[in-house]
PAKOLLUM-500144 format. One line per field, with one value per residue: residue number from 1; chain; x, y, z of N, C-alpha, C, O in turn. Coordinates in steps of 0.02 Angstrom, whole numbers. Layout:
romi: c(NUM	...)
lumtor: c(A	...)
n_u: c(X	...)
n_v: c(Y	...)
n_w: c(Z	...)
ca_u: c(X	...)
ca_v: c(Y	...)
ca_w: c(Z	...)
c_u: c(X	...)
c_v: c(Y	...)
c_w: c(Z	...)
o_u: c(X	...)
o_v: c(Y	...)
o_w: c(Z	...)
//
This chain:
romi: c(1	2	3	4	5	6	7	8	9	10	11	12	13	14	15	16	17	18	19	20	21	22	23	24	25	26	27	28	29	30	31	32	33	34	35	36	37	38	39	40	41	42	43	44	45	46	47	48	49	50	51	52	53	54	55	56	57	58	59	60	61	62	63	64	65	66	67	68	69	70	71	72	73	74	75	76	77	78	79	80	81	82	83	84	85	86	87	88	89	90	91	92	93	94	95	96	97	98	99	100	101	102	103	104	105	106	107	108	109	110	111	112	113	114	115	116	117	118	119	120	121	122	123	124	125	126	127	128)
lumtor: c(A	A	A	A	A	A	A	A	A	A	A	A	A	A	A	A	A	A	A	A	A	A	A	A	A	A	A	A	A	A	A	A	A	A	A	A	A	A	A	A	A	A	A	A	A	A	A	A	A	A	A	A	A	A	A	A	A	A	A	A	A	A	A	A	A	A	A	A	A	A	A	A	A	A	A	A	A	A	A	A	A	A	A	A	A	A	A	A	A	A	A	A	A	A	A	A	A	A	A	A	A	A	A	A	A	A	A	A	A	A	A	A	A	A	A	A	A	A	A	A	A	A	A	A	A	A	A	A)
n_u: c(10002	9853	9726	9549	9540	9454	9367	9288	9201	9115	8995	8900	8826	8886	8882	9002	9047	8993	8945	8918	8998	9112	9134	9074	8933	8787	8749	8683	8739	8829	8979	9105	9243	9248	9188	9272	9365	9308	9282	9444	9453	9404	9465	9602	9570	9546	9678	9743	9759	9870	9999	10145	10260	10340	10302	10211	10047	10010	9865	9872	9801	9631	9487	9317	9149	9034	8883	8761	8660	8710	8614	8613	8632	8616	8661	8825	8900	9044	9128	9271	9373	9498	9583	9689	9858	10028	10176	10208	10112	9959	9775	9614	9440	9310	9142	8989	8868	8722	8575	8475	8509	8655	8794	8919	9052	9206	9387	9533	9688	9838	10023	10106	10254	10409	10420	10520	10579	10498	10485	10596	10607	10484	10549	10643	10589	10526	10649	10686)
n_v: c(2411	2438	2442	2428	2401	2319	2156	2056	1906	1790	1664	1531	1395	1253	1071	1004	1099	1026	951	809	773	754	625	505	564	619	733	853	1007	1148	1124	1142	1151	1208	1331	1387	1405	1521	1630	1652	1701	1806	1896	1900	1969	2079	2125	2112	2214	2269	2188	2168	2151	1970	1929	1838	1772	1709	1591	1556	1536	1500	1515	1502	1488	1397	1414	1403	1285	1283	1252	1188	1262	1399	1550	1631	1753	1801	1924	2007	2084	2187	2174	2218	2240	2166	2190	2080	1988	1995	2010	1949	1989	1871	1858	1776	1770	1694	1676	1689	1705	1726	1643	1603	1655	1730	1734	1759	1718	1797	1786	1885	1826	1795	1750	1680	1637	1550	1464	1415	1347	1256	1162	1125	1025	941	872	817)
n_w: c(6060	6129	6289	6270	6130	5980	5935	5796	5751	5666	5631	5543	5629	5555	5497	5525	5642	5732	5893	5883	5774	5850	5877	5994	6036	6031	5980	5928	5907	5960	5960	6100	6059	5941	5971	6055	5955	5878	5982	6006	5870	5854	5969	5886	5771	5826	5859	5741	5650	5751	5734	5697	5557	5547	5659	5797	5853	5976	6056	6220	6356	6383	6481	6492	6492	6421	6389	6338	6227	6057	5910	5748	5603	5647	5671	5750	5854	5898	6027	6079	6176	6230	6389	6457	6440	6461	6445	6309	6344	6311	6364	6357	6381	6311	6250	6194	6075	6002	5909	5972	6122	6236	6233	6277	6398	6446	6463	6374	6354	6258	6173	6116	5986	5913	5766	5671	5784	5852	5730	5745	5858	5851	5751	5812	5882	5829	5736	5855)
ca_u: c(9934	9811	9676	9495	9524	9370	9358	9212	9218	9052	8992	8832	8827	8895	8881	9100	9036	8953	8967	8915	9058	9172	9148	9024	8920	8758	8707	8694	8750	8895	9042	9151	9311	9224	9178	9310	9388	9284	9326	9503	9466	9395	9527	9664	9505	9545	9733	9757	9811	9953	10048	10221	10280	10411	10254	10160	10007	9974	9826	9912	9752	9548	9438	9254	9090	8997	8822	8694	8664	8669	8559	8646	8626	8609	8723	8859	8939	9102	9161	9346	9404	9550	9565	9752	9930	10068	10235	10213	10053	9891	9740	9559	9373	9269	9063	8970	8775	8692	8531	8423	8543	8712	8811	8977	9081	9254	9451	9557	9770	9887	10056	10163	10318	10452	10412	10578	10621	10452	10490	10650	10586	10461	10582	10721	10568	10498	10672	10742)
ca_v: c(2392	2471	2403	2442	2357	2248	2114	2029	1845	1774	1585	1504	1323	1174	1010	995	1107	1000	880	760	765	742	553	450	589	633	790	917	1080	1172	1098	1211	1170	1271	1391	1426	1440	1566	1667	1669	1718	1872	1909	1908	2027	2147	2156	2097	2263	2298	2131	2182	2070	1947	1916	1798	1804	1624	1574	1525	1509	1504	1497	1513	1442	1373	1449	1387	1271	1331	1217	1181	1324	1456	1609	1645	1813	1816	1952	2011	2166	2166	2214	2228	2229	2149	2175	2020	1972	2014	1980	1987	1986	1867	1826	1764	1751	1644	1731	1679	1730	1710	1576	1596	1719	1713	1753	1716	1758	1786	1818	1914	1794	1824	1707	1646	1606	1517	1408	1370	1287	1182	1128	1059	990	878	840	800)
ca_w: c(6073	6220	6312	6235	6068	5998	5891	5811	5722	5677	5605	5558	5639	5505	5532	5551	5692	5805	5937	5853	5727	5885	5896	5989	6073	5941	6018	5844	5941	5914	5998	6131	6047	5895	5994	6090	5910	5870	6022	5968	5790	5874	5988	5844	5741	5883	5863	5680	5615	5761	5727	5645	5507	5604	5736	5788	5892	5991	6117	6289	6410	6374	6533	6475	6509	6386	6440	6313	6168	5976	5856	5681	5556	5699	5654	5801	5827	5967	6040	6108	6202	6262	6434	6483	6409	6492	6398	6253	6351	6312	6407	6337	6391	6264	6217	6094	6051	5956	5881	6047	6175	6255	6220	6309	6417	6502	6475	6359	6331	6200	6175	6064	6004	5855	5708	5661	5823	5873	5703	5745	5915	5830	5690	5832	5929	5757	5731	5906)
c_u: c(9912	9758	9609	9505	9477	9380	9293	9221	9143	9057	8925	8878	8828	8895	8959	9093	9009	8981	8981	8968	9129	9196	9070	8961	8846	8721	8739	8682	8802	8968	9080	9235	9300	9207	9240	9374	9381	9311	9380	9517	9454	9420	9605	9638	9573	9621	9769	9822	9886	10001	10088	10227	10351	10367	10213	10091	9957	9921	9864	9865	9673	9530	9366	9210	9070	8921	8754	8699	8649	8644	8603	8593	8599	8671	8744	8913	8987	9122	9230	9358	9489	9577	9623	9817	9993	10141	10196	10141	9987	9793	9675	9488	9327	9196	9046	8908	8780	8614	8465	8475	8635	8724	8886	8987	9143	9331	9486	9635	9792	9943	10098	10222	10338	10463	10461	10598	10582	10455	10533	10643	10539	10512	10616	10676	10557	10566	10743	10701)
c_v: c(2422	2441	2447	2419	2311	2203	2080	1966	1805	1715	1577	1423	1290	1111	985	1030	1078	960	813	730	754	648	536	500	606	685	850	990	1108	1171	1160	1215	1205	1341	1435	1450	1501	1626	1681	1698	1790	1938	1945	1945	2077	2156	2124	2160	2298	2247	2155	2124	2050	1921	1874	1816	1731	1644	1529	1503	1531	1482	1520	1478	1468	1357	1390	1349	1304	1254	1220	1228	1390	1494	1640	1688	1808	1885	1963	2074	2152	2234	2240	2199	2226	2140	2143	1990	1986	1982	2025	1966	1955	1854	1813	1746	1720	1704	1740	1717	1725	1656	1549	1673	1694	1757	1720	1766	1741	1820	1817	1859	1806	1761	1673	1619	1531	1435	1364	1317	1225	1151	1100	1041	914	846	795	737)
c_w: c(6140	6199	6271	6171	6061	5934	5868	5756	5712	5613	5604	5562	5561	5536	5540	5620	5751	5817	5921	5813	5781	5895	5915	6045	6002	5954	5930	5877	5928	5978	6041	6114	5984	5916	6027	6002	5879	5898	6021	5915	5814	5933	5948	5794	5794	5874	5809	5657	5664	5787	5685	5603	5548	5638	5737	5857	5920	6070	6172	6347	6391	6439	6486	6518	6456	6396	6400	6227	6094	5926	5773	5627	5567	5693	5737	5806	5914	5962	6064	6120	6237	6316	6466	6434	6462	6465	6324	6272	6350	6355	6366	6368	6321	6283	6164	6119	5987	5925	5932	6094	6186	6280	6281	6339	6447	6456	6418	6342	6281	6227	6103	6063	5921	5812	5707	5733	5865	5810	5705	5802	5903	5771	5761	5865	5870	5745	5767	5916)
o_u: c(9945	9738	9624	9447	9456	9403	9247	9256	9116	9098	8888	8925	8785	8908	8963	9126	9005	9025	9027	8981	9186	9249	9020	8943	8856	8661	8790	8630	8828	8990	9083	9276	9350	9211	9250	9411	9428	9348	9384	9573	9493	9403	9644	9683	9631	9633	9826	9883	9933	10035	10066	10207	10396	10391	10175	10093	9903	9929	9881	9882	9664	9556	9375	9226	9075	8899	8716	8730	8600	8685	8618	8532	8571	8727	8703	8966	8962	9135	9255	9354	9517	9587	9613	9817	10008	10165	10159	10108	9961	9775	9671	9490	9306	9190	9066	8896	8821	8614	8420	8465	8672	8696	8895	8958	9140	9320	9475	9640	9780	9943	10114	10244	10298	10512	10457	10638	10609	10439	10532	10664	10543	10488	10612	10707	10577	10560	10796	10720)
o_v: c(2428	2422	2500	2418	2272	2229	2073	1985	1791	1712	1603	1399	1299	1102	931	1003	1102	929	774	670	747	621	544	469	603	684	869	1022	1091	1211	1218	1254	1237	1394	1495	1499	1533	1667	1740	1719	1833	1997	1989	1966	2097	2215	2106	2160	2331	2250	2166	2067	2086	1869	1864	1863	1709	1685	1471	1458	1592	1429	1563	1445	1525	1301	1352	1373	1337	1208	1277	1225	1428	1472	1664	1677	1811	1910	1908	2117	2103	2294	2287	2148	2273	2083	2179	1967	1988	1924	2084	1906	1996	1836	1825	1714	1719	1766	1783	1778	1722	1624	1497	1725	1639	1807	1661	1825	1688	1860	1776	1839	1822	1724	1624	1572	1483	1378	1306	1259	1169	1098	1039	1025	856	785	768	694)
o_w: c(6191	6145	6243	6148	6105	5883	5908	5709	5765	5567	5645	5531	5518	5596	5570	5664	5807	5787	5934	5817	5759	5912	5879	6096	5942	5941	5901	5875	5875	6019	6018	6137	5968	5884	6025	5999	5856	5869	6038	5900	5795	5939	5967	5758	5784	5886	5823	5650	5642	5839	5629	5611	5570	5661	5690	5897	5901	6116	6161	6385	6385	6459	6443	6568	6435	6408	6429	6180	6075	5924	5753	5618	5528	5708	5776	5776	5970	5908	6070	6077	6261	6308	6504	6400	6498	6465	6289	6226	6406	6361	6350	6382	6280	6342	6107	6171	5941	5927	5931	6091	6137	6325	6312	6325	6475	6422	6408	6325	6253	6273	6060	6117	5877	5821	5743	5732	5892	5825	5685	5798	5927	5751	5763	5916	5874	5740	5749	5957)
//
């Protein structure tokens, strides 16, 4: 993998998306733990095709801001570049608009880790 890779992940607002659907809050916008899902989907876009089979490809740190509200059934397109490679670590640059403006911007990491060995650590954690 090298730096300049892009990803692109895009959503129209549902109502499982919003705030509202978090509990006792009744704001009908589109939640930032959806969003920041998003931003991940378009991250792992951007370096889909040079995952080996054996590989996995986990989120380790999101910084963002969460700039501007989206309105339920407002279509939301994330971006992902990815701005540096660190061995197993990857480091990317995300955004995302809504169809008014920009919604989010900030940082987010992944790293490379070897399937079988990542299952075997949650299997002896579930059955330690």
């Amino acid at each position: 993998m090298v730096p300049g890779l892009t990803g692109k992940s895009e959503m129209v607002v549902n109502k499982e998306d919003l705030v509202s659907s978090l509990g006792n809050v009744s704001v009908d916008v589109l939640s930032t733990p959806r969003l920041v899902q998003l931003l991940e989907e378009a991250a792992m876009a951007a370096i889909d095709e040079f995952i080996r089979p054996g590989q996995l490809s986990l989120g380790t740190t999101v910084k963002i801001k969460h700039l501007s509200p989206t309105p339920l059934g407002k279509k939301v397109v994330a971006h992902a570049l990815l701005k540096e490679v660190d061995k197993t670590r990857l480091f990317f640059l995300v955004d995302a608009y809504d169809d008014v403006e920009k919604v989010a911007e900030g940082e987010h990491e992944r790293i490379l880790v070897d399937e079988e060995r990542f299952l075997q650590r949650v299997e002896k954690k579930r059955s330690g």
